[in-house]
C-alpha positions in Angstrom: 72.4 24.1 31.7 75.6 23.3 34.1 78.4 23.7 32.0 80.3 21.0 33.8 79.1 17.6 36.0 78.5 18.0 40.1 81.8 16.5 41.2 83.9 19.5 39.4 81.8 22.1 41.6 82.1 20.2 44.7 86.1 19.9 43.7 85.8 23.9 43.3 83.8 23.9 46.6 86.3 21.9 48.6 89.4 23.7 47.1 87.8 27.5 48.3 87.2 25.9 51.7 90.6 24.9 52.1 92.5 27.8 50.6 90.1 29.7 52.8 91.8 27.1 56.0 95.2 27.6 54.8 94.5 31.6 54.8 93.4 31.3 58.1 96.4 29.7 59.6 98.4 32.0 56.9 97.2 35.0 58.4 96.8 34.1 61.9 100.1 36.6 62.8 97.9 39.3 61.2 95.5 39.7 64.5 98.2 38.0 67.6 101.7 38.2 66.1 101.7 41.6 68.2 100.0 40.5 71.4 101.7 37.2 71.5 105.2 39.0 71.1 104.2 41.3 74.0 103.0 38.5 76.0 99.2 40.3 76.4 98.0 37.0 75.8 99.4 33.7 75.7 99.6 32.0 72.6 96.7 29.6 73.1 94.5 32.5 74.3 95.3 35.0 71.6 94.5 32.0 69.2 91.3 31.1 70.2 90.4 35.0 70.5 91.3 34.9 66.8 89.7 32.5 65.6 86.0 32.9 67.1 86.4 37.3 66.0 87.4 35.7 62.4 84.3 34.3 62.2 82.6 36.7 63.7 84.1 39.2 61.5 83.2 37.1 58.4 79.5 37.6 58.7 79.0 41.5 58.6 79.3 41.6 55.1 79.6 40.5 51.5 81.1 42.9 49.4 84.6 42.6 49.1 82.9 39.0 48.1 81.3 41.0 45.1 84.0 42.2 44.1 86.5 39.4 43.9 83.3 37.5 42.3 82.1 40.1 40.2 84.6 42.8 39.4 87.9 41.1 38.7 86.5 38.8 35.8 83.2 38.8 33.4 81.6 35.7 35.4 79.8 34.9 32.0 83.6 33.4 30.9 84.4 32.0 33.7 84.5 27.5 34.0 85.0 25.6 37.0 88.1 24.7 35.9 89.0 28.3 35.6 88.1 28.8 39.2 89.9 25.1 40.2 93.2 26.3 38.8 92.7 29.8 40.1 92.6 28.2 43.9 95.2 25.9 43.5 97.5 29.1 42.2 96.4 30.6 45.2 97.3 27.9 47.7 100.7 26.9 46.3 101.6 30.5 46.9 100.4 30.7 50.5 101.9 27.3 51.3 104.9 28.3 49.9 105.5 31.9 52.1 104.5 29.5 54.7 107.0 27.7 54.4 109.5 30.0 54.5 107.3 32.3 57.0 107.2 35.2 54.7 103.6 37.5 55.6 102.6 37.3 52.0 98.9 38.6 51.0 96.2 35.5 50.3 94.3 38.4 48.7 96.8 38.9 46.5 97.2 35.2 46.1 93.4 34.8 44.7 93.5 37.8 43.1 96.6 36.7 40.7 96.0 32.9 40.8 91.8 33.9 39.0 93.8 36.1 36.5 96.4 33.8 35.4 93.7 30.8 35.4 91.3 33.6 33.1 94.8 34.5 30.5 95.4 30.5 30.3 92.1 29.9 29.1 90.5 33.1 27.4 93.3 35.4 27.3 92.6 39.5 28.6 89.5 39.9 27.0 87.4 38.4 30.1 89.2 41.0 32.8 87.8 43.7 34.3 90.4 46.2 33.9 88.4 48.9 36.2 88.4 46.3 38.8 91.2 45.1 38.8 93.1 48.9 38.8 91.0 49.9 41.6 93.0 46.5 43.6 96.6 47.7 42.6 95.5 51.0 43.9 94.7 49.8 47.0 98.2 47.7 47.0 100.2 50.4 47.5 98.0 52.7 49.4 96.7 50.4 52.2 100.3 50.0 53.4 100.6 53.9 53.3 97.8 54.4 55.6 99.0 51.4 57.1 102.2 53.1 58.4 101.3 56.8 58.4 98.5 56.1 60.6 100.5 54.1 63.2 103.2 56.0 63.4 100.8 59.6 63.7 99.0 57.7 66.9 102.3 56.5 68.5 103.9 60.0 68.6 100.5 61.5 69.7 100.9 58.9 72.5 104.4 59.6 73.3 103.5 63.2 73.4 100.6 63.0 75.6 102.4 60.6 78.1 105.6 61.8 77.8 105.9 62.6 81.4 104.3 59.2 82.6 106.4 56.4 83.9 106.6 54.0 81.6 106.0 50.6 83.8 102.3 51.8 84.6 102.0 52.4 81.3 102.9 49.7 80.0 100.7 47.5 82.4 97.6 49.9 81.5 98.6 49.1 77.3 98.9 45.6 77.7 95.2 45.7 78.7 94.1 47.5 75.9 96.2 45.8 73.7 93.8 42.6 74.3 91.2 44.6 72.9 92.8 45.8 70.1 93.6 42.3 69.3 90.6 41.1 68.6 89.2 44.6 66.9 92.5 43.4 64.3 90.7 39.7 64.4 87.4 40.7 63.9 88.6 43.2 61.1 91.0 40.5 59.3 87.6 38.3 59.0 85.2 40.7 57.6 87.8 41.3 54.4 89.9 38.0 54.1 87.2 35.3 54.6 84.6 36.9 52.0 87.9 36.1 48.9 86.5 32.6 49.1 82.8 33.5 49.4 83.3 35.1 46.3 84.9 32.6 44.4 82.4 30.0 45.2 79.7 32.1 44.4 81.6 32.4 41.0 81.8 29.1 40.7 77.8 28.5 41.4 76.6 31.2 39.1 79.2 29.5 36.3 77.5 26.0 37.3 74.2 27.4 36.6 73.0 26.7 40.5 72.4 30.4 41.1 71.3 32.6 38.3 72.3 35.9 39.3 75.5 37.2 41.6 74.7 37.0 45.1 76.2 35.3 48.3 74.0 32.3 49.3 74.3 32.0 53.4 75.9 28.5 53.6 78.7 29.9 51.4 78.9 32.4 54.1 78.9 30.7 57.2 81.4 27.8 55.7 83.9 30.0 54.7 83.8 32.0 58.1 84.0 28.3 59.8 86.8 27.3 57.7 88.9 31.1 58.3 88.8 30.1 61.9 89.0 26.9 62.1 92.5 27.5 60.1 93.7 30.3 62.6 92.6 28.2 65.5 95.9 26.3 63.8 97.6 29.2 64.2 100.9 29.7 61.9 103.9 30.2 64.4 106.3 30.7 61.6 105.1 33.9 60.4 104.0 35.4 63.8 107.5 35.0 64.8 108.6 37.1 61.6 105.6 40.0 62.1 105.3 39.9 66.0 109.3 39.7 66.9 111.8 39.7 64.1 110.9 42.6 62.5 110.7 45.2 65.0 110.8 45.0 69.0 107.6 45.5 70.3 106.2 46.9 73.8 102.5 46.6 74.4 101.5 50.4 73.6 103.6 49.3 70.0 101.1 46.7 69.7 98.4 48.7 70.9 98.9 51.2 68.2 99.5 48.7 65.5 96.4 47.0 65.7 94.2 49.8 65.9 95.6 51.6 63.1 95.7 48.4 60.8 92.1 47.4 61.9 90.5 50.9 60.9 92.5 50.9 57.4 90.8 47.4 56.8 87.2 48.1 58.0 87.5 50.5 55.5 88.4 48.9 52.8 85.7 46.5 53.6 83.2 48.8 54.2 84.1 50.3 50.6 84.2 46.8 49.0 87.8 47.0 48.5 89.7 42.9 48.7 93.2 44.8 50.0 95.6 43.2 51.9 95.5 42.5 55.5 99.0 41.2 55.7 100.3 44.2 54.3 98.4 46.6 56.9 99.6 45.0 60.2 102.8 44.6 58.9 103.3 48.1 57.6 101.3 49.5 60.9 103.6 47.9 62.5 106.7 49.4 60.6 104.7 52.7 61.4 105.4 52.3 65.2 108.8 51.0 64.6 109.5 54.4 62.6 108.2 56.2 65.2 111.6 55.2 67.8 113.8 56.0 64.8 114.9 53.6 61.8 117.5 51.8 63.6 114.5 50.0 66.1 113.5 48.2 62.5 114.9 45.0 61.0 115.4 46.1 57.6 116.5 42.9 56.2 113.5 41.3 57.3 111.5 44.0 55.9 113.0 43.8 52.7 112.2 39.9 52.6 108.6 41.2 53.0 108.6 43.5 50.0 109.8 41.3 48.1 106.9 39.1 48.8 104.5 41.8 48.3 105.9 42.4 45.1 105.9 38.9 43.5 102.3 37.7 45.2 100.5 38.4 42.0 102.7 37.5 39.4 103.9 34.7 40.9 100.2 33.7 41.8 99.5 34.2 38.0 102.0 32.2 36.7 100.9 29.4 39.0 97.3 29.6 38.0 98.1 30.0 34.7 100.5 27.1 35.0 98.1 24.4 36.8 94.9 25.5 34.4 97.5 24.1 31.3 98.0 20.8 33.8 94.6 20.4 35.3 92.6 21.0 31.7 93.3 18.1 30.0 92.4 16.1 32.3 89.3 17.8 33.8 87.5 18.6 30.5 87.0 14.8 30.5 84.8 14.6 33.7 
């Protein structure tokens, strides 16, 4: 038996669809902050480019979906308020960095806002510690890769055009910087849009629509629609932090970035892992800074970003946990 009337699920429904919009305007700097900043493509262009690879990207798989769905939480305890207060956590985080143009992680933002919502209403018992370990793992070892990668493939670029001229060169990266670009697109979709595919689908199996775990395909292709049609917004205040106030970039920086960040986060996806594609650009892209020496970074700007990092979850937590006290009263009654 549904353990709560339609309108709460669609409410659920409608809040995952526009957490998934806000992500995608959020997160638009995370594929054309680079390319934008090294005029490879104007900003209407790279947009668009964006958006149609997020969706693209959104429908090669399901399961980092799983896992946010599955492998944070016991779906057995989970209500639709849960999953209500969860998403509203989430989005008043991301609206919030937003606002202040901070590259903060939606990922994270779900992530925290479900286990807040879960404390407020059943305490630990419900998490999936194993899960959930195998997440703050990847928190700090995606922006690693992030970097080391980057920076390894901009020396072994200086190195093997070190007696090239750098105006051709720089003509020839901002070519293949265009690709790149939308292999980082295509690559942000197939990890960040499946956070709200899997929190639906949590929501449905908690309704008692579906009766085992699995992605149905309209939760799919709505949540890949909704991801682009929020980056087709695009989110100019943190592309100008990522693409040109934290480090100066020239198109083979760019170029290096995004293919380094876009293979750490087809991994992840590949291996079912929700990490954060915020942090991979932005780290790649400290990688390349690195790479010219540490005065070519903004470290005040970076530190601004670590701080973000830092408080995503918590912060996301205590706002779930905080609207699940607000939003129960008044929901159990529906």
């Amino acid at each position: 038996m549904p353990e709560a009337p339609a309108l709460l699920l669609g409410m659920v429904v409608f809040a995952a669809l526009a957490f998934d919009y806000i992500n995608g305007f959020h997160d638009t700097a995370n594929a054309i902050a680079t390319c934008i900043s090294t005029r490879a493509l104007s900003v209407r262009n790279a947009i668009l480019m964006a958006a149609g690879l997020n969706f693209a990207g959104a429908l090669i798989s399901t399961h980092v979906a799983t896992t946010i769905g599955k492998g944070i939480v016991d779906p057995s305890h989970v209500t639709q308020i849960i999953v209500l207060s969860a998403l509203a956590g989430a989005i008043f985080w991301d609206l919030f960095t937003w606002y202040y143009g901070i590259p903060a992680s939606s990922s994270h933002a779900i992530i925290g806002g479900l286990v807040g919502a879960v404390i407020a209403a059943e305490g630990v018992a419900p998490l999936k510690w194993s899960g959930i370990s195998k997440i703050l793992v990847a928190i700090v070892a995606s922006p690693v890769a992030g970097t080391v990668v980057a920076f390894l493939i901009m020396v072994a670029i200086f190195w093997i055009f070190r007696n090239f001229h750098p105006s051709p060169l720089n003509r020839a990266f901002r070519k293949l910087q265009i690709v790149s670009a939308a292999f980082m697109a295509f690559s942000h979709g197939s990890n960040d849009a499946q956070k709200s595919m899997g929190v639906i689908t949590l929501a449905l199996v908690s309704y008692g629509a579906i009766s085992d775990f699995h992605i149905p395909p309209w939760v799919i292709l709505s949540c890949a629609a909704a991801m682009a049609a929020g980056t087709a917004m695009g989110g100019w205040r943190i592309i100008k932090t990522v693409g040109t106030d934290f480090v100066e970039l020239q198109p083979v920086h760019g170029f290096c970035a995004e293919t380094s960040a876009s293979a750490v986060i087809l991994t992840a996806t590949a291996m079912g892992i929700p990490i954060s594609t915020t942090h991979v650009i932005t780290s790649a892209i400290l990688g390349v800074g690195l790479s010219q020496g540490r005065r070519k970074v903004n470290w005040m700007v970076g530190v601004r970003i670590v701080w973000a990092w830092v408080l995503t979850i918590p912060a996301s937590a205590a706002a779930g946990y905080f609207f699940f006290r607000v939003l129960s009263p008044f929901l159990v009654k529906l």
